[in-house]
C-alpha positions in Angstrom: 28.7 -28.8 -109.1 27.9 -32.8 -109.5 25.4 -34.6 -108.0 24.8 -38.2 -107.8 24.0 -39.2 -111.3 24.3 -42.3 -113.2 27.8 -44.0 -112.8 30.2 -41.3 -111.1 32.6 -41.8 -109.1 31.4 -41.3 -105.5 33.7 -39.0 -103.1 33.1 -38.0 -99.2 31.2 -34.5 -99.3 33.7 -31.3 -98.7 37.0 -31.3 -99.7 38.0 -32.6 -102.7 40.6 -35.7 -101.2 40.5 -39.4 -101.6 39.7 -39.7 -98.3 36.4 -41.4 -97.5 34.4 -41.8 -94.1 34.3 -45.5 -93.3 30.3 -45.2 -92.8 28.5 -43.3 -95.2 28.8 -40.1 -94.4 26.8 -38.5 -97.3 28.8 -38.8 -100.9 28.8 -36.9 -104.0 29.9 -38.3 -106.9 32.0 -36.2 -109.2 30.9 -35.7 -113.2 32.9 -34.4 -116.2 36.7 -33.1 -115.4 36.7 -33.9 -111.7 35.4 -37.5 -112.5 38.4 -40.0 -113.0 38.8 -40.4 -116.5 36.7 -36.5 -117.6 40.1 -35.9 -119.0 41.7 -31.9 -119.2 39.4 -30.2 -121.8 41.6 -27.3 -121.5 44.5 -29.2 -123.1 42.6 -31.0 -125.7 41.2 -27.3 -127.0 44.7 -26.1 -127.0 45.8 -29.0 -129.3 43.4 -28.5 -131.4 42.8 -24.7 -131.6 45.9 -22.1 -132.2 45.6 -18.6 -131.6 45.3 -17.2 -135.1 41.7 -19.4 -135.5 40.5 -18.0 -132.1 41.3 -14.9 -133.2 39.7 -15.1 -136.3 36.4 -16.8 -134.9 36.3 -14.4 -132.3 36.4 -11.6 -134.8 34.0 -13.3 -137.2 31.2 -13.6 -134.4 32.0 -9.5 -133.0 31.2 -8.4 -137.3 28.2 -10.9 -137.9 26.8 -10.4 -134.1 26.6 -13.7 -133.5 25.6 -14.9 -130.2 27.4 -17.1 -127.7 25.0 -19.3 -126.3 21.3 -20.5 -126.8 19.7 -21.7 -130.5 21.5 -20.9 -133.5 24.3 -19.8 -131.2 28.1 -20.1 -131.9 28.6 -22.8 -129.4 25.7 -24.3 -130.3 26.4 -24.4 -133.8 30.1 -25.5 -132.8 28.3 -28.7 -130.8 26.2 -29.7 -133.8 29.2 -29.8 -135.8 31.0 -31.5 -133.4 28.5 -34.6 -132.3 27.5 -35.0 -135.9 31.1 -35.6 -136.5 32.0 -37.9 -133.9 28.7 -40.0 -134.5 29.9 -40.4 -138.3 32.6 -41.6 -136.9 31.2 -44.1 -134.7 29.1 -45.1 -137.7 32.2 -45.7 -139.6 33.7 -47.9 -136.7 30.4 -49.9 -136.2 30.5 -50.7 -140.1 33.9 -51.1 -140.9 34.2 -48.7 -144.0 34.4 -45.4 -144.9 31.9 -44.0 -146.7 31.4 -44.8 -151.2 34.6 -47.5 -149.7 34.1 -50.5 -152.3 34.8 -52.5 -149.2 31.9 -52.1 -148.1 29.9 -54.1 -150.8 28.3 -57.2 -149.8 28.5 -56.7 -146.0 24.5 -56.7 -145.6 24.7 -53.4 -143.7 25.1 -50.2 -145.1 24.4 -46.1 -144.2 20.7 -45.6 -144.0 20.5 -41.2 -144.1 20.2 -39.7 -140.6 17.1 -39.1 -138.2 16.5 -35.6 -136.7 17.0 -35.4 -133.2 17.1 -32.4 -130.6 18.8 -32.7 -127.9 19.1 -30.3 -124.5 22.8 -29.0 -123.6 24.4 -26.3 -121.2 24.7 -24.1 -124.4 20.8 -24.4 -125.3 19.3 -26.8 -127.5 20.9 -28.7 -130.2 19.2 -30.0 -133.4 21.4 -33.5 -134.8 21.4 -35.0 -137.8 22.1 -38.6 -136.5 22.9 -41.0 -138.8 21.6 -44.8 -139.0 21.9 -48.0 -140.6 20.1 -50.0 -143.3 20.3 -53.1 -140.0 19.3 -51.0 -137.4 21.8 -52.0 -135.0 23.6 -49.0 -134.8 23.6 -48.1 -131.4 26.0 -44.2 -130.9 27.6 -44.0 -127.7 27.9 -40.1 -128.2 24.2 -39.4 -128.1 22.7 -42.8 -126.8 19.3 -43.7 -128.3 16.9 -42.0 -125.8 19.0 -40.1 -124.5 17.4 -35.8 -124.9 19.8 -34.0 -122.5 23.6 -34.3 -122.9 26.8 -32.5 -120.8 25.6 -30.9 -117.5 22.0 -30.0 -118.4 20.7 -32.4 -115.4 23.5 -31.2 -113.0 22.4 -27.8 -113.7 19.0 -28.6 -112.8 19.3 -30.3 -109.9 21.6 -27.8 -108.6 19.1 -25.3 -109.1 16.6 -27.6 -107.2 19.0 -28.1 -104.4 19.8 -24.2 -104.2 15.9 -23.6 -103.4 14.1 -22.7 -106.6 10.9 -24.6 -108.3 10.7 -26.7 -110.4 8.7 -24.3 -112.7 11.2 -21.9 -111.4 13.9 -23.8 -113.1 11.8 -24.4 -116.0 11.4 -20.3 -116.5 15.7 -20.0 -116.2 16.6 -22.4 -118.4 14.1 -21.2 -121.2 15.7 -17.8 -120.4 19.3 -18.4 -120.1 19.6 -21.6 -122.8 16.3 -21.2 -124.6 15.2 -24.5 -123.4 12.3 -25.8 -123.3 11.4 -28.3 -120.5 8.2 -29.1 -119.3 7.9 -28.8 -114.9 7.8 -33.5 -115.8 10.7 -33.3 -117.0 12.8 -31.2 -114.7 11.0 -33.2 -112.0 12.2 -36.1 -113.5 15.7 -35.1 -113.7 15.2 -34.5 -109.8 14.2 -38.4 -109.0 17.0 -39.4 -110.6 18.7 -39.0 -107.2 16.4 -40.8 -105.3 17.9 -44.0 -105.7 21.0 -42.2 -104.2 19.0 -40.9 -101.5 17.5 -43.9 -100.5 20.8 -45.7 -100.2 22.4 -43.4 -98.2 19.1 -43.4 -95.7 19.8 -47.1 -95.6 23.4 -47.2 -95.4 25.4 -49.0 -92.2 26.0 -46.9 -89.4 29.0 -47.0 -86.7 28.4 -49.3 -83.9 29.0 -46.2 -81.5 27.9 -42.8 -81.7 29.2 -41.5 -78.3 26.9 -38.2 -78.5 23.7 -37.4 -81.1 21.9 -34.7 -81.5 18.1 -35.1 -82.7 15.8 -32.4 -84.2 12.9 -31.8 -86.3 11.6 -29.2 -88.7 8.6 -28.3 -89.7 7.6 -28.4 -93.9 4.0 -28.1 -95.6 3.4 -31.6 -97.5 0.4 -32.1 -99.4 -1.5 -35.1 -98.4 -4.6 -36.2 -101.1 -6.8 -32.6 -101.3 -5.4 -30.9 -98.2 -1.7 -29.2 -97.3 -0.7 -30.2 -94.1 2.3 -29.7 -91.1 4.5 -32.5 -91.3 7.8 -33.2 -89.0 11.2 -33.9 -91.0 12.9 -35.4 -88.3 17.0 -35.4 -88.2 19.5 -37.0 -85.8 23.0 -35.8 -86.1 25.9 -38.6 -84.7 29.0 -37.4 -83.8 31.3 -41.0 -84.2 34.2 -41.9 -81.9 36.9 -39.8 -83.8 34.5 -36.5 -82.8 33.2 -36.2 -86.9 29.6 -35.1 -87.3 27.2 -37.1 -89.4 24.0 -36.6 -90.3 22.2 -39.9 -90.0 18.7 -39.6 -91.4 16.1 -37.6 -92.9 12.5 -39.1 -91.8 8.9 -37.7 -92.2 5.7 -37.7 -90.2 2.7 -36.3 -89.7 3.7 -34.3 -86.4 6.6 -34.6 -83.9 6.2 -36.8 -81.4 8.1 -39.4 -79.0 6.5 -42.2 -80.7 7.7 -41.8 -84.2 11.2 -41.1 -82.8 11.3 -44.4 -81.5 10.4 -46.0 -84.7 13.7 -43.6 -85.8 16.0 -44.8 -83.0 14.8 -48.6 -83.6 15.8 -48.0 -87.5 19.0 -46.3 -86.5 19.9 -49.7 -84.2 18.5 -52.4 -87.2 21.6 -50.0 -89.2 24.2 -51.0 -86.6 24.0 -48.4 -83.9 24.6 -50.4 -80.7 25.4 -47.6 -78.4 25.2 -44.3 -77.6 26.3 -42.6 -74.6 24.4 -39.0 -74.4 21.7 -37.8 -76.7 21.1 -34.5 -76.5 17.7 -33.0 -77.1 15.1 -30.2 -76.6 13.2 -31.6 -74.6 10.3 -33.2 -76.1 7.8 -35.0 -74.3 8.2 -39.0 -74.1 11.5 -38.0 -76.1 13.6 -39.1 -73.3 12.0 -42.4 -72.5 11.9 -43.5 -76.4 16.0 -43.0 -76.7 16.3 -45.3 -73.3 14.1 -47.7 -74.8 16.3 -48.1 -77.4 19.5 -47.8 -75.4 19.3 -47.9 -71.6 22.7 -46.9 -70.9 22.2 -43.8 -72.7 21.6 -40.4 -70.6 19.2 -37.9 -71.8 20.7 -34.5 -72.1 18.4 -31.5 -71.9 20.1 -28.9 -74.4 20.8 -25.8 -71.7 20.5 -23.1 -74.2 16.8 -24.2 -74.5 16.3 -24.2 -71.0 17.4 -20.3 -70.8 16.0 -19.6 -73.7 12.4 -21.0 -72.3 13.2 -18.9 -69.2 13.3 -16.1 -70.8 10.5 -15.7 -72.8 8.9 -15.1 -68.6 10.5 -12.5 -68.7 10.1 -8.5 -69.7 12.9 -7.2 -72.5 14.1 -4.5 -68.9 14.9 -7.9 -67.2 16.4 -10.4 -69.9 20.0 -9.3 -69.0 20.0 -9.6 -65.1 17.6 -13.2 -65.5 20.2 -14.6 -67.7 23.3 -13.6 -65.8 21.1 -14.8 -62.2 20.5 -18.2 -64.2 24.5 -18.9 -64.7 25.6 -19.9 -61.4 22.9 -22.6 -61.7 24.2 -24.1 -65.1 28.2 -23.7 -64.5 27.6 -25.1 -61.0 30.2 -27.3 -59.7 27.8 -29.8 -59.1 23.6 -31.2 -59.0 23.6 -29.8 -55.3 25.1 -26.5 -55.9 23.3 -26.2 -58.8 20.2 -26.6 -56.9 20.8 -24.1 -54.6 21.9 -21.5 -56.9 18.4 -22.1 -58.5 16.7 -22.0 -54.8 18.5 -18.8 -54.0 17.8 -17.1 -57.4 13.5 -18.5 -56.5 14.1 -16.6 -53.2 15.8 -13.3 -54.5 13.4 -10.6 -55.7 14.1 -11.1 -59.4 13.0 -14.8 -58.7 9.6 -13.7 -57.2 8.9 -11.4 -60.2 9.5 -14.3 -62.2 8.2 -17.5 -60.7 7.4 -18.8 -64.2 10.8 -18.9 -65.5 11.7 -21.0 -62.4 9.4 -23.4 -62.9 11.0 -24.0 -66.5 14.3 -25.3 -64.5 12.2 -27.2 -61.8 10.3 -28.9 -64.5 13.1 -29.8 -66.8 15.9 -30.2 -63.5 15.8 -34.3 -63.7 16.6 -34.3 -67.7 19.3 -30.9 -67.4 21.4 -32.2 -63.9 23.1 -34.9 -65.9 25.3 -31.9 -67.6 27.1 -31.1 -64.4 28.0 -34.9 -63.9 30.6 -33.7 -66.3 33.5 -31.7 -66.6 34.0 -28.9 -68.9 35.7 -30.2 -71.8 32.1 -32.6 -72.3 30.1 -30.0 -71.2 31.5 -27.3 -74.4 30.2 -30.4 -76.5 26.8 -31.3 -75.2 25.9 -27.8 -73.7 23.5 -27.2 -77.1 21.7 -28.3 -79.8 23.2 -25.8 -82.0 24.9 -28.2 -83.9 21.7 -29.4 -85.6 19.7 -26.2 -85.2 22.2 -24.5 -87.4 21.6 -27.5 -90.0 17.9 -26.9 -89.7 18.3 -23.1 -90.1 20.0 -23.4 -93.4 17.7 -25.8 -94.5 14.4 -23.4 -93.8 16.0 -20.9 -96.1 15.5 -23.1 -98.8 12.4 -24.9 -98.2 10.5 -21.3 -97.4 10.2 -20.8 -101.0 7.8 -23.6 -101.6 4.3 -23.6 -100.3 4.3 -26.8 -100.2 5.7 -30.3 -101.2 3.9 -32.9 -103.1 5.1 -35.9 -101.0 7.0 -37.2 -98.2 10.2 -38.4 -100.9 10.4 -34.6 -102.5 11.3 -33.6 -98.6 13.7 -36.2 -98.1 15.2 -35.3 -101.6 15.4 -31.6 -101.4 17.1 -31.8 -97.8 19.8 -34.3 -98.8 20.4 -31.8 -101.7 20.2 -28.8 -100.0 22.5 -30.5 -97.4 25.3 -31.8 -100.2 25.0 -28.2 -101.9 25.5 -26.5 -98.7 28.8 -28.5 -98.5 30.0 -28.7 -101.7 30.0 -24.5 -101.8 31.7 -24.3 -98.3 33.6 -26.7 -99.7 34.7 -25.1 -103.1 35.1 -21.6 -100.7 37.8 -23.3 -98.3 39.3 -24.7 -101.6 39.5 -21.0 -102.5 41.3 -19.7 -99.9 43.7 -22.9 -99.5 47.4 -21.0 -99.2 46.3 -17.8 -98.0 47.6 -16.3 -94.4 45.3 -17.2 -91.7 44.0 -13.5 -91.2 43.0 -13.4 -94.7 40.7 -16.7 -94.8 37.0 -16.5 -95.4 35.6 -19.3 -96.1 33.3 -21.2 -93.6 33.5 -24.3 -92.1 32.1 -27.6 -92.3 28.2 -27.0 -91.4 27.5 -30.9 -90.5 28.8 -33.7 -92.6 32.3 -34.6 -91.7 33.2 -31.4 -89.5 35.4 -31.8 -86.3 34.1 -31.0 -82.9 36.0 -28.7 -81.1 38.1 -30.1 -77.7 36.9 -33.3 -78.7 40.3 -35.5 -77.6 39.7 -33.8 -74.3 36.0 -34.5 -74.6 36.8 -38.2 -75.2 38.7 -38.0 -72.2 36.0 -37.6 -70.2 33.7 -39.8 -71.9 36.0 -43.0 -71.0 36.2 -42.0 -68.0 32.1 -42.1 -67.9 32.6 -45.6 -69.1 34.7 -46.5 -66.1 32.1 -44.9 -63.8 29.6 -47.6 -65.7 31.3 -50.8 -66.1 30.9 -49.7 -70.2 33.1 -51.0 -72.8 36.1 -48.0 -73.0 35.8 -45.9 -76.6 39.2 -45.9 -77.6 
């Protein structure tokens, strides 16, 4: 798996096309043979290597009990050879002779021995002889002057890191697997080496129009000077006029709350965001009111799943079933009035007397939830829940419940972009998998977020023009 590193060539998360969203969905940029220009390694081994010396370094490693991988390993050894090779070759080129070449007399630069150098590979650590010049301007392009880890050592890492382990974790496997020795700095290191990514894709332009968002927050442990405390990694998810999800941002602070959402919704605008027709939520306190600050045209959509699910929690395990099946005829209603008196009816009816309390969940929360039935039921399939983001979030706990804690507020924001572009890039190589097969026989999931299709959305659009008739509001398509 890549991950943004150094100069790769950037491609739109999920399947592996040439198409790109026009505004930054999240990218991953694609290193060794999927990178333009990696080149087919399988052909150049061919070319080089015939079956009769397979064969016979195959049977040379099974009688001496060689090992594959790791130090002193066959690979390994085959690397050492191989660098040391081409970098006596690039030493060649720089100078402009071979080597004991009489041509080489009276140039004022000449070979200089080698310096030993290790560096860290896939197969496990490599020890180089690298050779040098008597000018000291020899500069390898191979193994770059600095450079200690060479092939996919850092994609490894950070994939590691993005699939949920430690750092020390990481530290441990690679020591076990490649015989590597890393200190927890320097796999950390390897880590902010995507920050740069990160940060540019939390600052990237936005769509001018997100007809529908979705906003959410987790909880994660961040420590903060001598103490751990509860912080809020707060998410918005857009969905953009041709019905394909984005996730927007990643922010943190110290606890959720209305006012740091609108210093989120007020960075979302300064990134282009001009409008916004429904925003669907959970209900937050002051939630509501900081979206309308932002956008006044916007309406405020109480996710409805929340709202039975709140309700329900009144009531005793004996009564769930027969509470939640009284509760539909209020949130299918036709209407806000029939609505209402389904939920009067269902206040007056015995159940609604043992569980006055669940009522008062609907009463409380009717002014944010009768918007829904302004709509008709190709919108309401889209903006009936939160799901859309809650399923982000719960993928996301499952890898941020094996830390105790995070050391700051950028190692949250880095591990959920990560986690985010891993998630995608295995559903991704899954769907790739099963490209071809029969219907029936497909496996694979779906998008989770980034660049997934809503369902019925050319209906839902539909009805979302016609909203902007009702309003006087620019039409979306």
């Amino acid at each position: 798996m890549a991950y943004p590193m150094g100069t790769a060539t950037p491609l739109a998360i999920g399947d592996r096309s040439d198409e790109r969203p026009e505004h930054g969905g999240m990218v991953l940029p694609l290193s060794g043979a999927d990178a333009p220009g990696g080149g087919d390694a399988a052909a150049v081994v061919r070319s080089v290597l015939d079956d009769a010396l397979l064969d016979q370094m195959v049977a040379k490693m099974r009688t001496d009990g060689v090992r594959l991988s790791g130090p002193g390993g066959f690979l390994t050894e085959m690397l050492k050879a191989v660098l040391e090779r081409g970098l006596a070759t690039e030493l060649t080129e720089h100078l402009g002779y071979d080597r004991h070449d009489p041509a080489g007399n009276g140039t004022g630069n000449s070979r200089n021995g080698t310096t030993p150098k290790t560096v860290l590979t896939e197969v496990g650590p490599v020890a180089l002889d690298v050779p040098r010049d008597r000018a000291g301007t020899f500069a390898p392009i191979l193994v770059p002057k600095g450079e200690r880890r060479l092939g996919g050592l850092s994609d490894i890492i950070i994939s590691l890191y993005a699939g949920g382990m430690t750092v020390r974790d990481i530290c441990h496997h690679l020591h076990r697997v490649y015989g590597s020795d890393l200190s927890p700095d320097t796999v950390s290191a390897v880590t902010d080496s995507v920050l740069e990514e990160v940060k540019a894709w939390q600052t990237r332009p936005l769509d001018e129009c997100y007809p529908v968002i979705f906003v959410d927050a987790l909880m994660v442990k961040v420590r903060d000077g001598a103490h751990v405390r509860n912080k809020a990694a707060y998410i918005v998810v857009g969905v953009d006029t041709d019905g394909i999800k984005h996730v927007l941002g990643i922010w943190i602070a110290n606890a959720e709350g209305a006012k740091f959402w609108l210093t989120v919704f007020s960075e979302l605008r300064n990134r282009g965001v001009r409008r916004v027709l429904i925003a669907c939520c959970d209900g937050l306190e002051g939630l509501p009111e900081a979206i309308e600050t932002i956008w006044p045209y916007t309406i405020v959509q109480t996710c409805v799943v929340h709202l039975i699910r709140a309700s329900l929690r009144y009531a005793s395990y004996t009564d769930r079933k027969k509470l939640a099946a009284a509760l539909k005829p209020v949130y299918t209603a036709v209407n806000a009035d029939a609505a209402q008196t389904a939920l009067l009816e269902l206040a007056e009816s015995d159940l609604g007397h043992k569980h006055k309390a669940a009522i008062a969940v609907w009463e409380r929360a009717w002014d944010r939830f009768i918007p829904f039935l302004e709509f008709p039921p190709e919108l309401r399939k889209v903006i009936y829940t939160t799901n859309t983001i809650e399923s982000l979030n719960f993928q996301l706990r499952k890898i941020i419940k094996n830390r105790g804690h995070f050391p700051t507020d950028d190692a949250v924001v880095k591990l959920l972009w990560l986690a985010i572009c891993d998630i995608e890039d295995k559903r991704a190589r899954a769907r790739e998998a099963d490209r071809g097969k029969p219907a029936n026989q497909r496996t694979a999931p779906a998008r989770l977020i980034e660049g997934s299709v809503t369902a019925g959305w050319k209906q839902a659009l539909a009805a979302l023009d016609q909203f902007c008739d009702d309003r006087n509001l620019d039409k979306l398509s």
